[in-house]
N, C-alpha and C positions, 0 to 999 in steps of 0.2 A: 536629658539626664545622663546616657551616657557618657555624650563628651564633659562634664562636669567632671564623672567617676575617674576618666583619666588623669584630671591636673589632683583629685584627690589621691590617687594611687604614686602619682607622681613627687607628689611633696612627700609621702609616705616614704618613700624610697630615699629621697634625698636627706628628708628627717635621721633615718636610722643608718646611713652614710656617714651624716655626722657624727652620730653615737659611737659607729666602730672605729671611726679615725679617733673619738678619747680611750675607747679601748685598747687601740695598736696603743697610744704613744704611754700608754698606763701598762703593758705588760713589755713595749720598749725600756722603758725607764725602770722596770724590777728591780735591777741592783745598783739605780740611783742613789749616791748618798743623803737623805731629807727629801727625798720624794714626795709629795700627797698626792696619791690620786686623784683624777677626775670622774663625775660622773653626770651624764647629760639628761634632762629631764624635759620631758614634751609636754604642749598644753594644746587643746582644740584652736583651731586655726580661724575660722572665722563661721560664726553661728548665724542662720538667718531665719528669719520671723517671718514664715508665710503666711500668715491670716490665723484665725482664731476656730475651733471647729465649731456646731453646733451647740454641743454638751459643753460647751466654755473651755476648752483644755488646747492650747496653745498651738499651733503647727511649725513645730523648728526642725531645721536641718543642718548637720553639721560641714563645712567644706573643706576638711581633712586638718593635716597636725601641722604643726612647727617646733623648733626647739624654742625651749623657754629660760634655759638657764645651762650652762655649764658648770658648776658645783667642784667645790674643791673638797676633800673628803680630809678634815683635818686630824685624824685619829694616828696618835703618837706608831711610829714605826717600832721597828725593835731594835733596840739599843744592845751593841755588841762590840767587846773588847778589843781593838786593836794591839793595845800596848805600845803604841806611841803615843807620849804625853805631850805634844803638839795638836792631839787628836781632840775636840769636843763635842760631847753630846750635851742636849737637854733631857730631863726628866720632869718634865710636865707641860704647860703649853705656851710658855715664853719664844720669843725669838732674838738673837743675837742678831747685833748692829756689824755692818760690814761698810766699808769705803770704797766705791772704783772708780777713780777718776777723779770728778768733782762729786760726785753724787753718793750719796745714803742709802742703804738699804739694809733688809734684814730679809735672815735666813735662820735657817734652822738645821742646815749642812753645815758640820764644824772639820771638814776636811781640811786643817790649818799645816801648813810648812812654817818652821822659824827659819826666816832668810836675812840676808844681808842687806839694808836700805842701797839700794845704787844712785839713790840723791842723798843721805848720807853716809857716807861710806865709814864703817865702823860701828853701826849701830846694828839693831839686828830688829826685826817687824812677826808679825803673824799674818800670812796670807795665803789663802783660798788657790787653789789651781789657776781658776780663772782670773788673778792677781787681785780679787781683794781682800783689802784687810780687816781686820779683827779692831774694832774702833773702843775705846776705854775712857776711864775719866780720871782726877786723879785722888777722890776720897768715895767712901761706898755712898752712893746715892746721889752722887753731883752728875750732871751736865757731862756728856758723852761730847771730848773735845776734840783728839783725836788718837791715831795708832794708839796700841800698846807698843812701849817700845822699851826695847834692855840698850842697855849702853856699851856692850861687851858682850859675847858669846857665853853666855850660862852654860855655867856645868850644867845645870841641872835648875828645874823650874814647877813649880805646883800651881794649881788654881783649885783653889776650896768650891765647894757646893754656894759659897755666897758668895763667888765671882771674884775674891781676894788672889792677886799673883802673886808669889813670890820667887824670888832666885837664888840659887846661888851663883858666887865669881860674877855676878852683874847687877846694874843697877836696873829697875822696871821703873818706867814713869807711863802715868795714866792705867797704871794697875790698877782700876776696878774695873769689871766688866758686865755690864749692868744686863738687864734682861728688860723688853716690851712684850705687855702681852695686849691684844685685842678684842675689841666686844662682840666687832664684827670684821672676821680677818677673810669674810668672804669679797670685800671692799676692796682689800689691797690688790694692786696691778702686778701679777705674775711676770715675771721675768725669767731668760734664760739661766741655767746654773742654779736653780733653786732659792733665787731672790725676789724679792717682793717690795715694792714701793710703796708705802705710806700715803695713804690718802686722811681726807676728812670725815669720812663715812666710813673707815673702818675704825673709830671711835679709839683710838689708845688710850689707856686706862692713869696715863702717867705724862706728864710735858717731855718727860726724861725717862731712860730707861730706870729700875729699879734695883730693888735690892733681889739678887734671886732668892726662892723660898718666900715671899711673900706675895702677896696680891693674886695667886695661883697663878703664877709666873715659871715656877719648879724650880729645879737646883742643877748645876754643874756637874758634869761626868765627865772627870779627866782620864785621856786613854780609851776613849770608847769614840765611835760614830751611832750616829739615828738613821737606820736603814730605809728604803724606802716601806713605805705600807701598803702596797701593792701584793693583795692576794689572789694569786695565779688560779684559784680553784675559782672564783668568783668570777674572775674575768673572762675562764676561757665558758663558764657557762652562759655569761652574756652574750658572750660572741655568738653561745649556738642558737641564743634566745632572736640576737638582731638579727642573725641570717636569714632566718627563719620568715619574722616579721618582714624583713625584704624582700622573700621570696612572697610569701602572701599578697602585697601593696603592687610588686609586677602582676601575678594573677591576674588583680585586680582589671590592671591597665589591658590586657590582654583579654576579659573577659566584657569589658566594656566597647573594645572595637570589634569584638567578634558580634554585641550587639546593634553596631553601630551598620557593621556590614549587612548585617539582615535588613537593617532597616534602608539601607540602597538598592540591595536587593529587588526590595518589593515592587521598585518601580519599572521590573523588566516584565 
């Protein structure tokens, strides 16, 4: 029994390993723009059915833990003024469509630069640090085709709570910018940069992005970023919670070979 106690002590330890590596990268990412935390959830690792006692009550034992999920913690960050109106936030639980490359995704980081297209030169784009773009369509509630794009450097440009762009000094084609929200956005595949791929198991609620303000989608905040949601008073108490726990799971290991040596012992 004791060498069993070890590989239980052992998973223990490597379980709650895992836990503090989403804890680093969740108190790393603090002043993430669109962040959501991670948080990692354990389940018994493998139960076994020794026989049955006398009085009828079952004889199980358990062989330590595993992780059973990594969880995304989707609870809106807080939403704070830049004052740059290339800047977009959400206020509710929709996610905006982004382009990189060939490929689609959505985020909920609206850290947008208006730049110059360098494949068309004279036009002018909405893109991400990471170079993607801010993806539109071109009436509210159609088919997301692609860029938002102005035709000239706007003086000056707005975007309404229901995704409507307008300019001045330029012209915006695919001026709507729709919003998806999901049933289950614990489905979508996590990407670097605070994007997310689209699966079929995280149910979207719409073929097409929507109208924002409907569908509890939310509404547009020009001039503002969604902060991460990464609460430092939480995390650093988990940290002292899993240390802890991992110190206990070594105990463990440690307390099992000290029985293990008695038990060689005996045969001097």
């Amino acid at each position: 029994m004791s060498s069993l106690a070890i590989y239980v002590g052992a998973g223990g330890m490597l379980a709650q390993s895992e836990k503090m590596t989403a804890i680093g990268n969740n108190i790393a990412n603090n002043s993430t723009v669109g962040y959501k935390s991670s948080t990692v959830t354990f389940a018994e690792h493998f139960v076994a059915l020794r026989g049955t006692a006398p009085n009828g009550s079952t004889q199980i034992s358990g062989n330590g833990v595993t992780v059973a999920d990594t969880a995304t913690n989707w609870r809106d960050g807080v939403i704070r003024e830049t004052g740059n109106i290339a800047h977009l936030s959400v206020a509710g639980d929709g996610f905006m469509e982004v382009q990189l490359g060939t490929d689609n995704y959505f985020t909920r980081a609206g850290d947008f630069t208006l730049i110059e297209d360098s494949g068309t030169p004279g036009t002018f784009i909405l893109v991400r640090p990471n170079g993607a773009s801010l993806q539109g369509a071109g009436t509210a509630g159609g088919a997301t085709v692609a860029e938002v794009r102005f035709d000239a450097l706007p003086d000056s440009f707005a975007v309404s709570g229901a995704g409507v762009i307008t300019a001045q000094g330029a012209n915006v084609t695919n001026g709507f910018i729709g919003l998806q929200r999901f049933a289950n956005p614990d489905a979508l595949i996590r990407h670097e940069n605070g994007m997310y791929e689209q699966t079929s198991a995280a149910s979207a609620i719409s073929t097409d992005p929507v109208i924002p303000g409907t569908s509890g989608t939310g509404i547009y905040i020009q001039g503002s970023l969604e902060l991460s949601n990464v609460e430092l008073v939480n995390e650093f108490s988990e940290m002292i919670i899993t240390q802890r726990a991992f110190q206990a799971n070594s105990k463990t290991i440690m307390t099992a070979s000290e029985m293990l040596q008695i038990v060689v012992n005996l045969k001097r």
